[in-house]
C-alpha atoms as one frame of an Amber mdcrd trajectory, in Angstrom:
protein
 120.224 -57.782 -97.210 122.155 -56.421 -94.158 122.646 -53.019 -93.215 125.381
 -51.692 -90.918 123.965 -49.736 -88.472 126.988 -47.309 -87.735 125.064 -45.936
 -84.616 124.928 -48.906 -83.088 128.761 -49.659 -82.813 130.606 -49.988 -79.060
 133.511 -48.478 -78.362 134.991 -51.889 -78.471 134.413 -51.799 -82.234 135.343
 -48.709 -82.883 138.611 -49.105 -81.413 139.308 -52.198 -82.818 138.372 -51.665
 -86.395 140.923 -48.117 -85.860 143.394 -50.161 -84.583 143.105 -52.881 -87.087
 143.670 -50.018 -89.834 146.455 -47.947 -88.229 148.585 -51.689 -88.029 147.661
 -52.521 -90.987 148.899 -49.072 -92.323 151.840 -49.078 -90.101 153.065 -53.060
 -91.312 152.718 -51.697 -94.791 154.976 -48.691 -94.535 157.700 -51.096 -92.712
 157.297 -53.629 -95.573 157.718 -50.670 -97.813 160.787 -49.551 -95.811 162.773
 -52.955 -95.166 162.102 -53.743 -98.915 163.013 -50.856-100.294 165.167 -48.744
 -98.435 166.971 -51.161 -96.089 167.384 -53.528 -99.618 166.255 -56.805 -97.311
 164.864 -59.735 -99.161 160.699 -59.289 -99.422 159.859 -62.518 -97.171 162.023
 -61.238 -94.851 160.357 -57.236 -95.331 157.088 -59.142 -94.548 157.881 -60.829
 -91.435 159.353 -57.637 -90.063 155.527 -55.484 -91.142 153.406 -58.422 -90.078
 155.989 -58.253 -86.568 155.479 -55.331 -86.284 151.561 -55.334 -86.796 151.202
 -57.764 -84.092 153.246 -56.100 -81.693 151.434 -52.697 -81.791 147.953 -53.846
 -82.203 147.317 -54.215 -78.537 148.658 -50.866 -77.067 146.785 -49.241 -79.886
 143.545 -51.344 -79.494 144.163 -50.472 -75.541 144.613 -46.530 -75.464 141.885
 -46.046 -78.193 139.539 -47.978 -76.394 140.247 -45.709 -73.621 139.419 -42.949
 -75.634 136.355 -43.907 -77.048 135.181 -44.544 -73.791 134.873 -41.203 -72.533
């Protein structure tokens, strides 16, 4: 049986696994948004969060790595 060792993370992985969830968070809410409030059709809500997702993972996954750095 593994055990995660949450000590022995990088800042790497902590930055990407925050990043991961703030996108993921973020894709949701625009899903939510161009589904429901915007009345667009719910493929076309998803390509828009999932968009959207990909776009801002990188400057996230950037700027927190810089901040888990120090």
């Amino acid at each position: 049986m593994n055990v995660m060792d949450f000590n022995s993370w990088q800042p790497e992985d902590i930055a990407r696994r925050f990043a991961i969830m703030f996108v993921i968070s973020l894709g949701t809410f625009a899903v939510l948004a161009a589904w429901l409030v915007y009345e667009q059709a719910i493929w076309a809500a998803l390509l828009m969060g999932v968009a959207l997702a990909a776009v801002l993972y990188w400057p996230f996954y950037l700027i927190l790595r810089q901040v888990f750095r120090r």
